[in-house]
N, C-alpha and C positions, 0 to 999 in steps of 0.2 A: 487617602485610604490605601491602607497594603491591600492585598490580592493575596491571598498561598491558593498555589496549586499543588492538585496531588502531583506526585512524584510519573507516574503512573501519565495521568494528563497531560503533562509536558512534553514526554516523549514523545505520546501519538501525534501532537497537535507539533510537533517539531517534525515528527515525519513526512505527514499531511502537506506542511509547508514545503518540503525539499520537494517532494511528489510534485506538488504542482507547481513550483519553482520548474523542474526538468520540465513539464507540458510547456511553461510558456518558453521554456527557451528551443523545443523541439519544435514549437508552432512558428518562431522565427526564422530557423534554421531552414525549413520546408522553405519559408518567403523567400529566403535568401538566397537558395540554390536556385529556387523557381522551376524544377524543371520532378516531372511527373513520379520516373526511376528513383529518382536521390530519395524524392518525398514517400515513396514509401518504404525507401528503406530505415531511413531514418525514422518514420512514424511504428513500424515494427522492430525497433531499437524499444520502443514503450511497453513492446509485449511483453518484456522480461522485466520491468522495472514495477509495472503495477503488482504481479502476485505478491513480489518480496516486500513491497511495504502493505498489502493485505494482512501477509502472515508475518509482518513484524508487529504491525500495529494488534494486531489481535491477540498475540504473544505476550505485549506488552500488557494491554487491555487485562490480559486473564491471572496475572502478576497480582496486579493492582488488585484483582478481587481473589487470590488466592485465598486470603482469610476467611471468604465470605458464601462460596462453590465449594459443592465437592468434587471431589478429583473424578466421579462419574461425568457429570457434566462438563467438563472441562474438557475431557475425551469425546463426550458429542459434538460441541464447540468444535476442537479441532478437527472432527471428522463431518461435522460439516462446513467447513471449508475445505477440505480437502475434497469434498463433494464440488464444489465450487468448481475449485482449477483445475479437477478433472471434466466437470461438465463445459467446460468455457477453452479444453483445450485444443489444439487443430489434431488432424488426423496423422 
């Protein structure tokens, strides 16, 4: 049995993967230095890496239903994400 995915689907779920690809390989990295300093620099090496596949994938996401939303809605969409990473971001 074939599978088609949207176009659309792919990409998020390819992001998805790289995303947590990078977690499991920062979560080794931590083990592997062993040591408190590295591990949290390296684990806020993640801070930058989560928003941009947020606002890729949601980019993507709104692509894929461009035909389907209005262009209002798509501007609340992205404004509330941008709600998001401004409320989630440090001082």
């Amino acid at each position: 049995m074939f599978l088609f995915f949207e176009k659309a689907i792919i990409g998020m779920a390819f992001l998805r993967i790289i995303s947590g690809s990078i977690e499991i390989l920062v979560a080794f990295l931590i083990l592997k230095y062993n040591d408190v300093e590295k591990a949290l620099v390296i684990n806020s090496s993640l801070a930058l890496i989560g928003p941009i596949i947020l606002i890729l994938t949601t980019t993507i996401g709104l692509f894929g239903l461009a035909d389907k939303i209005s262009f209002t809605k798509m501007l609340w969409i992205f404004g509330g994400v941008a709600c998001i990473l401004y409320g989630v971001k440090g001082n």
